[in-house]
N, C-alpha and C positions, 0 to 999 in steps of 0.2 A: 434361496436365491432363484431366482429367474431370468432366462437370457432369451431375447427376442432371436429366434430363426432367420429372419426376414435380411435380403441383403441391407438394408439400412437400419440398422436398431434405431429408436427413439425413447426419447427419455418421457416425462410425467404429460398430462393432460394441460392445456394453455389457462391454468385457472389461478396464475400470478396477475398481483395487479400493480397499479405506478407504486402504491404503498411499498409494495416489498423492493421494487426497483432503487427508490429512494432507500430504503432500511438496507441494502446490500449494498448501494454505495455509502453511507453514511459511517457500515460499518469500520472504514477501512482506518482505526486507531486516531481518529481525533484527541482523543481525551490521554490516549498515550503517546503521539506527536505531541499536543501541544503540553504534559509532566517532562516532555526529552530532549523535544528538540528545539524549543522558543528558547531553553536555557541556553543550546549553542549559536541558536541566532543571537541573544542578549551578547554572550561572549565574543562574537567578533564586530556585532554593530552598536554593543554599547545602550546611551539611553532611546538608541533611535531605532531597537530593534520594532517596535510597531511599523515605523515607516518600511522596515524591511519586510513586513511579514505584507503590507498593502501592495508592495510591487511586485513579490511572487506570487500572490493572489490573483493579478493581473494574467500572468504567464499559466496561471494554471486553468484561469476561465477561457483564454486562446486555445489549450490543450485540451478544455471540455468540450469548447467548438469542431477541431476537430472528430474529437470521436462521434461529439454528435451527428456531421456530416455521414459520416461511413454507415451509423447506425440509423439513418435515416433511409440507406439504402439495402444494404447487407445485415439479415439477420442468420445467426448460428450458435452454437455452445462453444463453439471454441473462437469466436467476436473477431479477437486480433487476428487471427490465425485467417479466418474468411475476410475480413476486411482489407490484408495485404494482398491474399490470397486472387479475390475477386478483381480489385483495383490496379493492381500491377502485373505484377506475373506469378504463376504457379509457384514457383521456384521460390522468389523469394517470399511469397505466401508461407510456405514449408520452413524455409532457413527461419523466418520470424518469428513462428510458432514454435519452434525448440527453443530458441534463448528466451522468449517472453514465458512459457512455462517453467524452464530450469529457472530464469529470476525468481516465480513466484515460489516455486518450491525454495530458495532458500532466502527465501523473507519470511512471508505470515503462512506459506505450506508446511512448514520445516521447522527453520530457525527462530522463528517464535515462543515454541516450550521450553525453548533454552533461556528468555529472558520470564517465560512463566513462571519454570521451575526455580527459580532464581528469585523475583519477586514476594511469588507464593510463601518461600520457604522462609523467607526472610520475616511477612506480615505472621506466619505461624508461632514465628517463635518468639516475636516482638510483643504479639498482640493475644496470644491463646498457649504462650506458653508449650507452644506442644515442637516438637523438634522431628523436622521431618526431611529427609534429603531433597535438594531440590532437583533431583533427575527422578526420585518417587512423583515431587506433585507437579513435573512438567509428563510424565507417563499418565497420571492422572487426568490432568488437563484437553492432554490426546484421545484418552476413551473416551472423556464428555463428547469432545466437539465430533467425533468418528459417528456415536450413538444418536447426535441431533443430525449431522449430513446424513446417518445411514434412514430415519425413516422419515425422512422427507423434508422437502426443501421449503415446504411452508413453515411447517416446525424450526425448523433452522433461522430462515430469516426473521419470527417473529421472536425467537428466543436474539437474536441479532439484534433486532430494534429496542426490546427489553433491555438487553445490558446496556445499550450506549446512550439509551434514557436515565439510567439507574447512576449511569460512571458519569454525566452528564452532571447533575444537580449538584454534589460536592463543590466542582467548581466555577461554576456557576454562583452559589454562594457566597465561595471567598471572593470571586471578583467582584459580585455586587458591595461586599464590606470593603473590600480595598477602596472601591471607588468613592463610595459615600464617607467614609471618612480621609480620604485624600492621600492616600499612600503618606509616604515619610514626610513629604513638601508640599500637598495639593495638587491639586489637577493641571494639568499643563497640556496645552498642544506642541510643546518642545518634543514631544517623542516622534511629532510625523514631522519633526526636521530632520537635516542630517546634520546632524551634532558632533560629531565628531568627522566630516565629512562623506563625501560622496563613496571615496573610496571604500571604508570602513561600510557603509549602506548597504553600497551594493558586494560586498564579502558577504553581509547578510541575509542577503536575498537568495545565493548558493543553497545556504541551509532552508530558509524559509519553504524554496520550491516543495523540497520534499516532504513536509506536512500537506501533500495532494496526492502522494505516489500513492496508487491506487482506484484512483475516483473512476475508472473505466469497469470497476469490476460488475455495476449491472448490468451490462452487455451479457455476460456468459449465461445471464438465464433470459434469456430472448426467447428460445425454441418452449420454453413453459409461460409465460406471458400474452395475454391478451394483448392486439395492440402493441407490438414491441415498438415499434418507428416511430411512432408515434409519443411513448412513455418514456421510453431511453432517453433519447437525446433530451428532454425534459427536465427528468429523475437527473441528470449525469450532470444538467447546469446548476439546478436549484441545490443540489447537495454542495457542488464546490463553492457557491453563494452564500448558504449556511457554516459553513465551513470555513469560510474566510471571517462571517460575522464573528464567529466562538474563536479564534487564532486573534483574531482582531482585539476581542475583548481581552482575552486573558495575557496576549502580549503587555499590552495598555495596564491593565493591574496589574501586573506582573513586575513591571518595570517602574512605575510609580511607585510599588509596594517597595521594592529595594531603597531607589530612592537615586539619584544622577552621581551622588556621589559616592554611595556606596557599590553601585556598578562598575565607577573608576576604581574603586580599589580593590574591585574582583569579586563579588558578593555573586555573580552567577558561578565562576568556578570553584569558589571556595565552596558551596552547598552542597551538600551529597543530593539530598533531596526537596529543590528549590521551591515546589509548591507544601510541601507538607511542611517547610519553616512559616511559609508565608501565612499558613492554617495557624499554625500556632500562634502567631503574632501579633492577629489581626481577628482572627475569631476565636479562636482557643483552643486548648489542647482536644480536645474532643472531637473537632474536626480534621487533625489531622491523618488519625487512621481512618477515616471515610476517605479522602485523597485519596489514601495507598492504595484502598480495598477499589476506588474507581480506576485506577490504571488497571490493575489489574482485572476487572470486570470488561476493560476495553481491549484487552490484550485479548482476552476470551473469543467477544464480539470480532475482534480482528483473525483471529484465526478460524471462527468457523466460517467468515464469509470468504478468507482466500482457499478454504478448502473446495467451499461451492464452484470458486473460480477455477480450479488446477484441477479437481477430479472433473469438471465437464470438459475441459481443455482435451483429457488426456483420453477422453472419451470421443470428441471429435476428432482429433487424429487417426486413433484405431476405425473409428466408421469410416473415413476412410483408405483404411488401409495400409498408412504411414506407418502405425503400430500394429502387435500382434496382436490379431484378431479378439484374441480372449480377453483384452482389455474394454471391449462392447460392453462385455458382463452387467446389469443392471438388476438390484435388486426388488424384490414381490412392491417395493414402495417406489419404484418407479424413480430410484435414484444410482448415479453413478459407482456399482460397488465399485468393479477394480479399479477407478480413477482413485475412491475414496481412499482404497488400500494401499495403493503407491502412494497416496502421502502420508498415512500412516506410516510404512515402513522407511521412507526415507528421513520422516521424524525422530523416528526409532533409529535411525542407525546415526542422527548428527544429535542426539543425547547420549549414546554410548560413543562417540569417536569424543566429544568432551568433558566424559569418563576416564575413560581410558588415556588421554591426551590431557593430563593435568598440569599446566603449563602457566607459565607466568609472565607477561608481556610485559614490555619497558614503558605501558603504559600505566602500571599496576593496576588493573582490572581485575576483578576473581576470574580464575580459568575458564567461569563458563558462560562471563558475560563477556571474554575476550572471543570467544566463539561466536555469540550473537555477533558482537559487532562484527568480525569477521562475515558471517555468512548475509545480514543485512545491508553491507557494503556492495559485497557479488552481485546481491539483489538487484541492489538497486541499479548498481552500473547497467547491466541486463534491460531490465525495465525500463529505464530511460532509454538506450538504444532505440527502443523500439518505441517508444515516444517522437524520437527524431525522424525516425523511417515512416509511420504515418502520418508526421504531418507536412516532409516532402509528400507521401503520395496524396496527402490533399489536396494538393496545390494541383496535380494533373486530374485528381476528380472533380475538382471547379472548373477546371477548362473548359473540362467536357461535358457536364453539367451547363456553362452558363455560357460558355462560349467566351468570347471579350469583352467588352465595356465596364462599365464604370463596379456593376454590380460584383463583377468577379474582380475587380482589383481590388476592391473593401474585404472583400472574403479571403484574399490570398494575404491582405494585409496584416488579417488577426492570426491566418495560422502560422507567418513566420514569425509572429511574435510567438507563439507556443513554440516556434522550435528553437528559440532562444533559449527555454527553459533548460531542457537537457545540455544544449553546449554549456552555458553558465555551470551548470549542475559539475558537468567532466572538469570546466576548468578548476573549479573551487576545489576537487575532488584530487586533481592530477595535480597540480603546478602549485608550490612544488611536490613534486613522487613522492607520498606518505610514506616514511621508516617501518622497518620492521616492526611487531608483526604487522600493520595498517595496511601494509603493503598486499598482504596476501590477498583481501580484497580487489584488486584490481588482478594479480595473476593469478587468481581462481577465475575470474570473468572471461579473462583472454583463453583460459582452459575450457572455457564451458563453451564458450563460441568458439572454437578448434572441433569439439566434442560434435558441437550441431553440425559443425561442416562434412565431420566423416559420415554421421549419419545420413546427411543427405546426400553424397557419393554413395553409398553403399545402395540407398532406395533410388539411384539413377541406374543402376548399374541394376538392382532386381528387378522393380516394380516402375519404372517411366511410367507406364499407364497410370497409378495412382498419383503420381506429383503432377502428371499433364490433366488429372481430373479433380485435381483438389477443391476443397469445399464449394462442390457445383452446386451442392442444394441450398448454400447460401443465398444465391441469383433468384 
């Protein structure tokens, strides 16, 4: 290990390029959004879940506008963190960056190996016969992605873009068979209706949004990029554009593939596992464990890019001086150890807390995919927050940016439609207050945001000078 002396550490040389910008957003679970979650948009919008998945699509290209914005002006490793930072006020620059890091850490930093290990163990003993616990092959899953972020973030992104080509293709093929042979009834533009009305649509769109939570994660490698203002906001629209195409596609087979009437009778809840039926059905048994083995290839790809995202995070803070110093630490490869190792360890310790916490929820979940969903909930509340919170301060960075006329009212127009996204998200989410355990989701979030709040009393109250100098070398 190696640690720069200099009051500013810095991480690798600028020798990233738009390629990896795109492959580090690309990463963030396409191919495992659309095996998880197109199911729960089908489930409340019915045959019209396409039409849902094209309106959060909408909300989450407003949502790439915004970052774009910020990243056309503020470059740093720790993105949100300087982008609130720089654009508003110190303060809540600070408060932003605690809850947008604790989100990622219990999303794809964290509570990710818990749906690995889970996954994994399941295709081990399905598919290879071999029986192995699934808190061994989510600790496994943790040393890969540790040993690809530990020597370097080239190697990382391009092992990133490998798997989410590799988890890509599977289905990609069942959709092109669904389609040509016409799912259960043919082809229809009945699905970009609203078929079972508006109401039921836009239920769908709640869930649909979050097939994008993530698309901001090329920002955090700005400071090793060539060109970052230029390639980000690029990278950051062209991926949720490819992104909506594949969500688009697979909703549309997906839902044809069922079939209108077998959707009314429940055919997305009754499936355990809705695309590896539709593999079988439609192209044959043989493709359904390539499905499995592609989620799980994208869970992979998903976790090493939120690590790249949460260890430079935690890396930016400590430069400057939010955290303790020793979190600077960088190792001889010019990447973030101690960021890398605080997600390690917090990985490590939510595989052992649902270990040790063998529990049964009234939603019969296994124990420790009641924990994923648990801690992916937290996530995301988190994360969206702060989705909200930039794209109000968009609105005062156009101001002042464009001044008034016509040009800044087009521009303020698209990012309140991105902040549409997270209220929608809260309402679907809140109303009515998910039951036990669901619940804990939402009051682990309100925990975590209490949690940011002492911290940043505590660095008021030691260090003012660092919260009144925050991410200046973003400017």
């Amino acid at each position: 290990m190696a640690t720069h002396a200099s009051a500013k550490p810095t991480l690798g040389p600028r020798n990233l390029s738009f390629i990896h910008a795109v492959g580090q957003t690309l990463a963030i679970g396409p191919i495992f959004s659309a095996g998880v979650l197109i199911g729960l948009v089908g489930t409340v919008a019915g045959f019209s879940a396409p039409l849902s998945i094209l309106i959060g699509s909408l909300g989450a290209l407003a949502l790439g506008y915004v970052v774009s914005l910020f990243a056309q002006t503020y470059t740093g490793a720790g993105a949100v963190y300087e982008y609130l930072a720089r654009s508003t006020t110190t303060s809540l620059g600070v408060i932003a960056a605690g809850i947008y890091f604790l989100g990622t850490l219990f999303t794809g930093s964290g509570g990710i190996y818990l749906a690995i290990g889970f996954f994994g163990s399941n295709f081990l003993a399905e598919y290879l016969n071999l029986s192995l616990s699934p808190f061994i092959v989510g600790l496994l899953a943790l040393v890969l992605v540790f040993l690809l972020n530990h020597y370097g973030v080239r190697i990382t992104i391009n092992a990133v873009i490998t798997f989410a080509i590799l988890a890509a293709i599977p289905f990609v093929i069942l959709a092109v068979a669904i389609v040509l042979q016409g799912g259960a009834a043919g082809n229809t533009l009945r699905t970009f209706l609203p078929v079972n009305g508006w109401g039921a649509t836009l239920y769908g769109v709640l869930y649909a949004v979050l097939l994008f939570v993530g698309f901001e994660a090329a920002a955090s490698i700005s400071e090793e990029m060539h060109s970052p203002k230029s390639h980000i906001p690029i990278a950051v629209l062209l991926t949720i554009m490819i992104g909506t195409a594949f969500y688009a596609l697979m909703g549309y087979a997906s839902t044809i593939g069922f079939g209108e009437q077998a959707i009314t009778a429940g055919a997305w809840q009754n499936a355990a596992s809705p695309f590896h039926d539709l593999a079988t059905q439609y192209v044959g048994s043989w493709l359904a464990p390539l499905v499995d083995l592609a989620i799980i290839l994208d869970m992979l790809s998903l976790a090493l890019a939120f690590m790249v995202t949460t260890a430079r995070g935690v890396f930016a803070l400590a430069r400057d001086r939010l955290l303790p110093r020793s979190f600077t630490a960088i190792s001889r490869h010019h990447t973030p150890l101690a960021g890398n190792l605080v997600v390690v360890a917090w990985s490590i310790f939510l595989l052992a807390l649902s270990w040790l916490w063998n529990w049964q929820g009234t939603n019969h979940l296994p124990p420790i995919m009641q924990w994923f969903s648990i801690t992916a909930t937290t996530g995301s509340f988190l994360v969206e927050l702060i989705y909200l919170l930039l794209a109000i301060a968009a609105v005062r960075l156009i101001i002042r940016r464009n001044g008034g006329g016509f040009a800044a009212f087009w521009r303020c127009a698209i990012v309140l439609v991105g902040a549409l996204v997270p209220l929608l998200a809260f309402r679907g989410a809140l109303w009515p207050f998910p039951a036990y355990p669901d619940s804990l989701g939402a009051w682990l979030a309100l925990l975590s945001i209490l949690l940011v709040g002492g911290w940043y009393l505590a660095l008021r109250a030691m260090r003012p000078e660092a919260i009144e100098r925050a991410a200046l070398h973003a400017t």
